[in-house]
Every structure is written in structure tokens, then in C-alpha cells.
C-alpha positions as CSV (number, residue, x, y, z in Angstrom):
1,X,6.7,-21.0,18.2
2,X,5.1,-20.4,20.9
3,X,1.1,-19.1,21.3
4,X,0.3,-15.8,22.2
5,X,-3.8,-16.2,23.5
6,X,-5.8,-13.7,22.3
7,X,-9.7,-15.0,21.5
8,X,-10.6,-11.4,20.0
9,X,-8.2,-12.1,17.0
10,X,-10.7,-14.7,15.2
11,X,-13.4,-12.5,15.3
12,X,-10.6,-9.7,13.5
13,X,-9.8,-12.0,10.7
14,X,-13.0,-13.7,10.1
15,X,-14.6,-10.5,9.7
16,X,-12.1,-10.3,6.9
17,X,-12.3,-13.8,5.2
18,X,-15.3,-13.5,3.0
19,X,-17.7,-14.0,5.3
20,X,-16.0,-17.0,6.2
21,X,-16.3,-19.0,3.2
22,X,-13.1,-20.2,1.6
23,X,-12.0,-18.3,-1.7
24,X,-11.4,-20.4,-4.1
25,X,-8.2,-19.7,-6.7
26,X,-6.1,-16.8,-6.6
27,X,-7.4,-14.7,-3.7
28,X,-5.8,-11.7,-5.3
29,X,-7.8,-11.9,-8.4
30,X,-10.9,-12.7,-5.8
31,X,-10.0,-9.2,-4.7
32,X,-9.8,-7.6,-8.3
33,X,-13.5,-7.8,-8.1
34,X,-14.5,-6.9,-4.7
35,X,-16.9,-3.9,-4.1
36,X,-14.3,-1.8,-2.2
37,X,-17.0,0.0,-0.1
38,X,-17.8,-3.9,0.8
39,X,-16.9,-3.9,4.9
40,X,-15.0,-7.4,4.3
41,X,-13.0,-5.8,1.4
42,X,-9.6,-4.5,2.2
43,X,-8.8,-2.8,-1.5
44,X,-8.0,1.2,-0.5
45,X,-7.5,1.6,-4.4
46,X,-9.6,0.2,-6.9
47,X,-7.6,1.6,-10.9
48,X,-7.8,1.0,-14.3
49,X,-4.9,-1.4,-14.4
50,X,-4.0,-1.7,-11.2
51,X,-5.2,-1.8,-7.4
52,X,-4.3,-1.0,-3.8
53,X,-5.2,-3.5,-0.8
54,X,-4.4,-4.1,2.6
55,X,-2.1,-7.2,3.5
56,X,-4.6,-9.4,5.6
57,X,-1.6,-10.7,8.1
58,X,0.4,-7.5,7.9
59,X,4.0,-7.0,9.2
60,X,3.1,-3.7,10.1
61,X,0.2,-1.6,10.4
62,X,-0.8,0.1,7.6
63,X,1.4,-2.7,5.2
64,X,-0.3,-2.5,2.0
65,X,-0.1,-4.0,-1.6
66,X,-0.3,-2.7,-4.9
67,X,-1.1,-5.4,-7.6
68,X,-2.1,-5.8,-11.8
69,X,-5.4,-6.5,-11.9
70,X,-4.3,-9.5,-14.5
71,X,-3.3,-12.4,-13.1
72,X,0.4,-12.9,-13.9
73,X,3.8,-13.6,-12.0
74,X,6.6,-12.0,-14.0
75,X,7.0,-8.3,-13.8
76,X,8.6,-8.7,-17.7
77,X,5.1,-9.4,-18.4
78,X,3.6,-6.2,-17.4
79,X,2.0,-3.7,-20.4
80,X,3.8,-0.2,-20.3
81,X,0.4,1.4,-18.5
82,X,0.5,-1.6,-15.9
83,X,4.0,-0.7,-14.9
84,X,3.0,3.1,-15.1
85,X,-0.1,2.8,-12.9
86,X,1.5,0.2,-10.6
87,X,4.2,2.5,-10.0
88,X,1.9,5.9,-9.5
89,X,0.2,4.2,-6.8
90,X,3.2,2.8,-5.1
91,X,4.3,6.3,-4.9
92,X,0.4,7.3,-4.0
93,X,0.5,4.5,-1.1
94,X,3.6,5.9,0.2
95,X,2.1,9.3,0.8
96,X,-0.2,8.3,2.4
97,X,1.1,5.9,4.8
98,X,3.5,9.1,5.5
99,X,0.3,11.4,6.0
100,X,-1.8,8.8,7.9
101,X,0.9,7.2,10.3
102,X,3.8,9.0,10.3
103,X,6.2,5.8,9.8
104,X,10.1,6.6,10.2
105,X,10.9,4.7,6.9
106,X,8.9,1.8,4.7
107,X,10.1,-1.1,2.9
108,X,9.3,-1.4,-0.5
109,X,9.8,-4.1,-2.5
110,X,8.8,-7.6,-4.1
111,X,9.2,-10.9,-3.4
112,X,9.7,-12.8,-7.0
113,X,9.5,-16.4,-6.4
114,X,8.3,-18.9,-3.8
115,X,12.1,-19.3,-3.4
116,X,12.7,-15.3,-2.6
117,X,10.0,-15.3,0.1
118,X,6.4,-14.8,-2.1
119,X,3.6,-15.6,0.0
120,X,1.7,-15.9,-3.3
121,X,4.1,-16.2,-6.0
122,X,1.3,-16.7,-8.9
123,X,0.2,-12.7,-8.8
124,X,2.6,-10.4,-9.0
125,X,2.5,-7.7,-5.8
126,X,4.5,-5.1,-4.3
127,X,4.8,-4.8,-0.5
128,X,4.9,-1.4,1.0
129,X,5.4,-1.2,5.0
130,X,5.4,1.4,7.3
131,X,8.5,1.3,9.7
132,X,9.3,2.2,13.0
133,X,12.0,2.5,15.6
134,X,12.2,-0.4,17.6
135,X,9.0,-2.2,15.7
136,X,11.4,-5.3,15.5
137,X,11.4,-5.5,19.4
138,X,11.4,-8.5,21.5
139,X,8.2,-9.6,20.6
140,X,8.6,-10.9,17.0
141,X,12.5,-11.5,18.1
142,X,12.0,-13.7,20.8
143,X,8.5,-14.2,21.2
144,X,8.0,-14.7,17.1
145,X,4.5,-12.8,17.8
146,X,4.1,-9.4,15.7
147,X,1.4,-7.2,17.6
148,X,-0.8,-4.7,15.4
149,X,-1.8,-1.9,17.5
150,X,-5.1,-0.3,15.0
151,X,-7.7,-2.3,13.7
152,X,-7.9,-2.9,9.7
153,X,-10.6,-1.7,9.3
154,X,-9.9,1.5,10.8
155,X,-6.3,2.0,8.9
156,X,-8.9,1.0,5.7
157,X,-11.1,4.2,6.4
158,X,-8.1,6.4,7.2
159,X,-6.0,5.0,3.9
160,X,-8.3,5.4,1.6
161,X,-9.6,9.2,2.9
162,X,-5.6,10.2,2.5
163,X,-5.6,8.6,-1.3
164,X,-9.1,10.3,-2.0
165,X,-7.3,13.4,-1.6
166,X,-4.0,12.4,-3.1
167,X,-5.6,11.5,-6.4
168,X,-8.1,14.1,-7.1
């Protein structure tokens, strides 16, 4: 692949990296804990069961998560008000992301697996992400470089004022 130079993008994700330090085990269960009003945290949804975060390499802008708190990687394994409150805020993050950005379409979905594509196959998460025409253009194509046009934080600020009001 080849390198697309862009020198602002380390400051972007080390802003988002815990200071910088290295997070040790599953960084999703790192995040179950996180203060979400913490700048460096990306949760938009902090639940009983259940939480809402932003993907830290996202395909898209606004591409968010929603996640057990408990650490566990088979969906069998999730209590009936895991599954309930995972799926409320999947529908939550979707109106949202519909309010906020406007996408034509999402994905949604889950990768189960190392083998079916899971990033981090030892917590179980959804993927939701915005979609739209013509975002698979010819830079991730040929160029195999995906460019995020808003800052994190800012989609954060803007997520998570739509979901306040969502969830009243």
C-alpha cells in the first residue's frame, strides 16, 4: 500500500490513545470504564448493560459501535436485557447518525470471528456505518487510503447531543 503523508493525523489519534500510554487487555473493556465526558474518551453512550463508542479507525465518519459491557465473544451468551439494550441502542445509534449526518444508508452488522473479519474478536460488537454515494471512490479503491472529512471529536459532541435527545 502506498503512503498517503499527512503529519496532522498523529496528533488526531494520539489525542485519542489514552494519553499515549498503551492499554493493556481488551481495550473495549478499557472503555467500559472511561469517564465519557473524558476528552480522550470516544463512548457517545454510556448504559446499564450496554454502551455506544466511536470506532477509533472508522470506515466512515460517524462509524460507531455498540458493545456488552461484559467481556464475552459469542452473542449466545448474551442475558435477555444485554440483547434488549444492545439492540435499543443500535436502533438509538441509527437515528442519530440519520439526524446528525444525513448518510444515504448504513451498514449494520457483526463480524463473529477473527476468520469473518473481527478486528477484535474477544468482545462482542456491532458495527454501524454511515453510507454514502460514491464514499467507495478511488481513494480506498485504488489508493487503499479512506479519508475522514470531520474530526472525532467533533462527530463525539454532535453524537451524543442527538442521543441526549433521543433517550430522554
Amino acid at each position: 500500500m502506498d503512503r498517503l503523508w499527512s503529519p496532522w493525523r498523529s496528533q488526531y489519534i494520539d489525542s485519542f490513545k489514552n494519553k499515549g500510554e498503551k492499554i493493556e487487555g481488551c481495550v473495549f473493556c478499557h472503555a467500559v470504564n472511561e469517564d465519557i465526558n473524558d476528552v480522550n474518551c470516544l463512548k457517545i453512550y454510556d448504559g446499564n448493560k450496554a454502551f455506544m463508542i466511536l470506532n477509533l479507525y472508522p470506515y466512515n465518519n460517524g462509524h460507531i459501535m455498540v458493545l456488552p459491557k461484559r467481556h464475552l465473544s459469542d452473542m449466545n451468551d448474551l442475558t435477555d436485557e444485554e440483547t434488549s439494550e444492545m439492540m435499543k441502542l443500535t436502533k438509538v445509534g441509527l437515528k442519530a447518525i440519520e439526524k446528525v449526518l444525513a448518510p444515504h444508508g448504513c451498514n449494520f452488522g457483526a463480524n463473529l470471528g477473527k476468520e469473518a473479519g473481527a478486528g477484535i474478536d474477544t468482545h462482542l460488537h456491532f458495527h454501524i456505518v454511515p453510507r454514502w454515494n460514491g464514499d467507495t471512490n478511488f481513494m480506498p479503491v485504488i489508493g487503499e487510503i479512506k479519508v475522514i472529512s470531520q474530526d472525532l471529536s467533533v462527530t463525539k459532541q454532535r453524537l451524543r447531543e442527538a442521543i441526549a435527545e433521543l433517550i430522554k
